[in-house]
Structures are given as C-alpha cells and as structure tokens.
N, C-alpha and C positions, 0 to 999 in steps of 0.2 A: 729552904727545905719545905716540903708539904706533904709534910705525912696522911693526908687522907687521900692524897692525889694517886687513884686506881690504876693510869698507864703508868704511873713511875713506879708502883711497884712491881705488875707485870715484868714492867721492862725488865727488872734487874733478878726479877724472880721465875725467868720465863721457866726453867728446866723444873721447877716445885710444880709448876699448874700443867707441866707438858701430859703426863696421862690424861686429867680433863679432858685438856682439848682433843687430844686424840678420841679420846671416847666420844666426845662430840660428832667430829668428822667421822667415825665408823658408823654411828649412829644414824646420822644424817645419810649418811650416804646405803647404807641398804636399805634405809625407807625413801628415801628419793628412786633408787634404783628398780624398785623393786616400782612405785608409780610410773616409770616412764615404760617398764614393760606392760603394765596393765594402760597405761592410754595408747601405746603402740597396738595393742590387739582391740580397743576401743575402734583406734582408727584403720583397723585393716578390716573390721566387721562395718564400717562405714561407707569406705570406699569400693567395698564391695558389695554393697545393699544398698542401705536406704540412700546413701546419694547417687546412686544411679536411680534409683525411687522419687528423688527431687528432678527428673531431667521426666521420665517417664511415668505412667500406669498402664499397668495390663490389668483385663478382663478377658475371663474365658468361664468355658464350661468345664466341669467335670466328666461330662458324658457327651459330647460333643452335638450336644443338641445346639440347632442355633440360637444365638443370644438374644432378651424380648427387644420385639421391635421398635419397643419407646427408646430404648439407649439408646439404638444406632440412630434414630430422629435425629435426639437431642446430640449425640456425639455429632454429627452431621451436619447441624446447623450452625457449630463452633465449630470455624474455619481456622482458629489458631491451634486447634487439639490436631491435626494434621495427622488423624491414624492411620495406622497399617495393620496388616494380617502381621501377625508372631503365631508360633507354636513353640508351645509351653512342654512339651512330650518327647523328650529326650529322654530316654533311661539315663540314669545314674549324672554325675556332675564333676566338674570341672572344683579341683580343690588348690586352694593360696593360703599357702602357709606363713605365719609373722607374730611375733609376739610370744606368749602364751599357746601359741595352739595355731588355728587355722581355720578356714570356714570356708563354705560352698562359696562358689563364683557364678552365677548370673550363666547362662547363656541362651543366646537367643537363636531360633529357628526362623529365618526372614527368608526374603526374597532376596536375589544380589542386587537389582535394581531398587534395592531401600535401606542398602546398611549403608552407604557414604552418609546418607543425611541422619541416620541413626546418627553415627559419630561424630558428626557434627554440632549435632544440635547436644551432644554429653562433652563436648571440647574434647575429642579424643583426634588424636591424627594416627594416620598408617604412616610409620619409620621403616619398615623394610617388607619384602614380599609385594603381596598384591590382594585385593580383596578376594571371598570365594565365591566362585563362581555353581548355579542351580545346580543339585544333585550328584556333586563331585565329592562327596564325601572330606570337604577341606574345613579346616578350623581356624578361626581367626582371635590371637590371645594376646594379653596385655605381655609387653616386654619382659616384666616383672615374674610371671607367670613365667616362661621361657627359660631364664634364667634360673629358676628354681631346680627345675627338671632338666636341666642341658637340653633344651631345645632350640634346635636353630628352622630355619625357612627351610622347607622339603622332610623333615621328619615326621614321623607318624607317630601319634598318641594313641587310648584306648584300652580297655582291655584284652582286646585279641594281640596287642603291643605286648604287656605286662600287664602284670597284676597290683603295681604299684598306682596304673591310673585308674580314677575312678566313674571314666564315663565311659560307657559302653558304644563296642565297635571297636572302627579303626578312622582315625582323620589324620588327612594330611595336616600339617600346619604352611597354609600359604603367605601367611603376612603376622608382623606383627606391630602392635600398638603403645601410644604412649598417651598417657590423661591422666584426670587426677581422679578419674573414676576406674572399677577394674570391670570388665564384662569379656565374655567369648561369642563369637558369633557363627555360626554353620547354615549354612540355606540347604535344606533337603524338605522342599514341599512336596516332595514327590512327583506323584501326578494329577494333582489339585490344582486348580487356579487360585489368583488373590480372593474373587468374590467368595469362593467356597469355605477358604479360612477364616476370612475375616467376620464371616457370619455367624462365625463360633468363639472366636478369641481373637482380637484388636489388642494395640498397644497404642496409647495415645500423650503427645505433648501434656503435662500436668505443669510445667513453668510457666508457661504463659495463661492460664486459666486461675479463674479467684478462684478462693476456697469456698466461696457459696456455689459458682458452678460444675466444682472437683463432685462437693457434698451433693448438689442434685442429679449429678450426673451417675452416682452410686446409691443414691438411696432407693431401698423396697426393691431389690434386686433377688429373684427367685433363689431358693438352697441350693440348688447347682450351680449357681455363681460362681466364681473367685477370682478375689479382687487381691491385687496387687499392690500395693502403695508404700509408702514411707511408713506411714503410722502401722501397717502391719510387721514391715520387719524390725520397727521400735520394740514393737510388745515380743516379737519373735526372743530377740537377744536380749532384752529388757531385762531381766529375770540373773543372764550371763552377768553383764556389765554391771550390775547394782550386786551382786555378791562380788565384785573385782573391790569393787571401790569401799565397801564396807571393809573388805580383808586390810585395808591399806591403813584406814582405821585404826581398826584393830590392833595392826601388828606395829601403830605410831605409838596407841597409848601401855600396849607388851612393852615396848622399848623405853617409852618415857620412866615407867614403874621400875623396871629393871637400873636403870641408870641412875636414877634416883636414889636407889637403896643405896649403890656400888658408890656413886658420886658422896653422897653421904657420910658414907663413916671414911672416904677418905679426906671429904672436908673439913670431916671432926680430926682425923690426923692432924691435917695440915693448922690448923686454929693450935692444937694443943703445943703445937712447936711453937704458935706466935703467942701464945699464951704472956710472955714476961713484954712483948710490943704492944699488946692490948693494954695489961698494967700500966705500965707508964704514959702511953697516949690520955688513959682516965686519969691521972695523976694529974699530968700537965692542966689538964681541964677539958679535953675532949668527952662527950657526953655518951653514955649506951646509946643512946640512938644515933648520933655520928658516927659512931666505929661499927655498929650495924649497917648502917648504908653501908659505908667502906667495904664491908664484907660483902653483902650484897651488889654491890657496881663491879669489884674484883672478880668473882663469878660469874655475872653478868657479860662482861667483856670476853672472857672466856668462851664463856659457850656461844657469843654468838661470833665469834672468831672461830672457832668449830665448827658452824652453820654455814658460815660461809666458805669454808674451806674446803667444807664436805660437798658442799654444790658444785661449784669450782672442779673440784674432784671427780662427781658422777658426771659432770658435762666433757669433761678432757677425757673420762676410761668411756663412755657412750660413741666419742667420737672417732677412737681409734676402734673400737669392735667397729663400728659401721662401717670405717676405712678399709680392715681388714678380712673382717668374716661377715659383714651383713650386705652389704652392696653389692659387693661379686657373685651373692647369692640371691641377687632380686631383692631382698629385705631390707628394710632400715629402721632403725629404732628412731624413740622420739627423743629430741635431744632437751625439749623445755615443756615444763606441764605445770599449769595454776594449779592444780587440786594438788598435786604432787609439795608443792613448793609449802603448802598450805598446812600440808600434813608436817612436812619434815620441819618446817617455823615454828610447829606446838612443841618441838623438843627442846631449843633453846629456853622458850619461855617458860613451861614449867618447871624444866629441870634447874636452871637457874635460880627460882623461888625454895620448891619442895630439899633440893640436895643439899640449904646452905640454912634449912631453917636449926636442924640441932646446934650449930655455932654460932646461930642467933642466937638461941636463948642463953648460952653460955654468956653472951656478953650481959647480958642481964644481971649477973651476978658479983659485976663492979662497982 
C-alpha cells in the first residue's frame, strides 16, 4: 500500500477529478485555439509582405520624377541587386483572405520578359496557365488566391467583374502559382520602355546584398522617395500583430483567474470528502507537509493531463477543419505555435498551485 502515491490515487479516483481535467482541456484548448488563428494571420501578413520583402525592394517616386542619380550609380555598380523597372500604380489591390481577417497582396506591374526570373529568384513556380503576356490586360495569382474566389485559368477578375474584387478594371487570369511566398503579377507598361520606368521606380535583389549595402543604398534619399522593404511592412502591421499577441495574454491569464476561482472551491469539495483519509494519514505518522505535497502532485498530474489532452485536442479539431473547410478554400490554419504552447502551459502551472492552495491550508490544521 502507498498512500501518498498520486497515480494510485488518480487511478482509482479518475471519475472525482474528471471535471478538473475537463476544465483543463477546455481551457487549454481555447487559448491554444484561439493562438493558432492569431499566428495563422501572423503568417498570412508574412507571406504576403515582408517575405516577399526578403527576396525583393522597390523604390519609386511619388510624382514620377526620376529617381537621384547616385542610387541608380550605386544600384548599378552591384551586379547582384539585378534591377528591373516595376510599376507600383495599380489602382486598388489584390486581397487573401486567412486567419483573422485578410490583407493586401503585393502585385506587381513588370515586363513579361522579367517575371520568370522575378519567380524564380522568390522560389515561386507556374503550376498551370502560362505567364502574362505586355498589355494584355492578364493577371498572374498565387493558387491559393484562386481557390478563394473560384478562379480557374481564363477567368476574369476586377471590379468591372464584380464588386466583390478589389482591384480595379478587368484581368484575365492566365496562370497560376505555387511558393511559400504570395504575390500577383500584370505587365501593362503601356507604351513606355524599360529605360523610362525604371528611371522612376526599380525593384531590386535585396538577398544577396549585406545590410550595409541595402543601408547605403537607401540612405538621404529625397521626400518623394518610397522605399519598399521588410522593415517597412514590419512597422506597417507591427501595431496589428502585437495587439494579436497581447490579446492571447490576456485572454491566458482571463482564463487562469476564472479557473482558479471554479477549480477552487471544487478542490475544497473534493478535500472535505477526504477530510476522515487526511486524519488518519496524520495519525499513522504522515506529516502536513507530506499530505500537502500529496495534494498538490494529485492536482498537478491533473491539470497537466488536461494540458496535454487539450493540445492533442486543438491539433486533431485544427486538422480536420483544414481537411474539410480550410484547404478547399486556398486556407490553412496553423497546426503548431511556441507562443501558443507557451500561453496555454501557464494554465496548468498556476492553476495547479493557486486552485489547491485553500486545501493546503486546511491541512495545516492536523
């Protein structure tokens, strides 16, 4: 017999602690749940921004003056920056929906003779259709994209389309893409040459350049500048994503207070039933701080048997929504996240201490 031994009591007493642990695994699992949609919309503001921001930067003007002529020196003399004309002047934009919400997608105004190595050089490949071709009014979008909006190869987007899209006009869709990056691409330079664009707004290789020559390459750059980069669209969403992540916070240590209370007085139930097994344990010779721990490891083992069931839990109901409703629609949630794991491992641990301290003290009084 080992009456202080925490799984043998468990064992035999699983149906007394079964609320517990349920409340655990509820617990757990809408603060996990609720983190994996907040990093899913982390990483759909990712893949559609600043890491296409890691492959690329654009500079342009505001007013389509050309750009000073020390950058294009300096761009020029770094043969790995490999620029091209872009146009930045599309009315309206291309919107991917995931997560939380949704956000602009990237598109870019090229030449057709520079979007292969565009995608190349962002690991992106064309899966079906074909690239677009100068002043065809055709649009090239991530698969994902496609599948949102039921769009297949030869459909037309825009708002002369509907009102539901949000780039203005009308574009065919001639191809579409796969990568871990999301971007749309349209060549209408009109009837401009490269040399005329690009003396106004370039986009250039930023991976293969250090950060001291990104930095010289943008510093003391006139007010009608704008510059493109990572670090812009960081501070863009910066603001979004740090009130996501505070809420999750938040809503760990909402949950831990709440559970505490409720956990609480039903651990003061459950003690008052064990009330004549505590007597006798201190009789025999077991000490208050022995049948304390006991109380506390018994608790213990609960909630984090709830922790982990409740994981378990949000990773099995995560993977059948993606099976069923998120993949068929271009979306997919995230199925594992540190910060997430982080928040929801503060529930076992406090509420394990704070829920079982009123039937600590009670043992005090043997």
């Amino acid at each position: 017999m080992k009456p202080l031994n925490a799984f043998l009591y468990l064992k035999n007493n699983f149906k007394k602690v079964l609320p517990i642990y349920l409340s655990l695994l509820v617990g757990v699992f809408m603060i996990y749940f609720y983190s994996l949609f907040s990093a899913t919309t982390e990483k759909m503001m990712s893949v559609a921004s600043t890491d296409v921001m890691d492959k690329y930067n654009i500079v342009y003007t505001d007013d389509d003056s050309p750009l000073p002529l020390n950058f294009h020196e300096q761009l020029n003399s770094m043969k790995e920056a490999d620029p091209i004309p872009v146009q930045m002047d599309l009315p309206g934009f291309s919107y991917y929906r995931g997560g939380m919400g949704g956000t602009m997608m990237l598109t870019f105004n090229l030449f057709s003779d520079d979007v292969s190595s565009v995608l190349e050089n962002c690991g992106v490949q064309l899966v079906s259709g074909r690239l677009p071709g100068n002043n065809q009014s055709e649009l090239l979008v991530p698969g994902e994209y496609a599948l949102q909006n039921n769009l297949e190869v030869g459909d037309f987007v825009g708002t002369e389309v509907s009102d539901e899209y949000m780039l203005y006009g009308k574009y065919r869709i001639c191809g579409l893409t796969e990568g871990d990056v999301f971007f749309a691409v349209t060549c209408q330079p009109g009837e401009e040459t490269k040399e005329q664009i690009i003396s106004r707004s370039v986009m250039y290789r930023s991976q293969p350049l250090s950060v001291d020559n990104q930095a010289l390459l943008l510093k003391d750059l006139p007010s009608n500048v704008v510059t493109r980069t990572r670090s812009y669209y960081e501070q863009e969403y910066g603001a979004t994503l740090l009130s996501m992540q505070s809420l999750t916070y938040v809503l760990t240590a909402a949950m831990v207070l709440v559970l505490c209370i409720a956990l609480g007085n039903l651990n003061a139930i459950l003690f008052a039933n064990r009330k004549n097994e505590m007597m006798i344990l201190h009789s025999i010779g077991y000490t208050s701080g022995q049948l304390s721990r006991k109380l506390w490891l018994e608790n213990f083992l609960v909630c984090v048997c709830g922790f982990l069931s409740g994981i378990l839990f949000t990773t099995a109901v995560v993977g059948v929504v993606n099976l069923l409703f998120m993949q068929p629609h271009g979306k997919i949630l995230e199925v594992m996240n540190l910060r997430g794991l982080i928040a929801a491992g503060a529930i076992p641990v406090f509420v394990s201490v704070f829920s079982i301290m009123p039937s600590l003290k009670r043992t005090r009084n043997f």
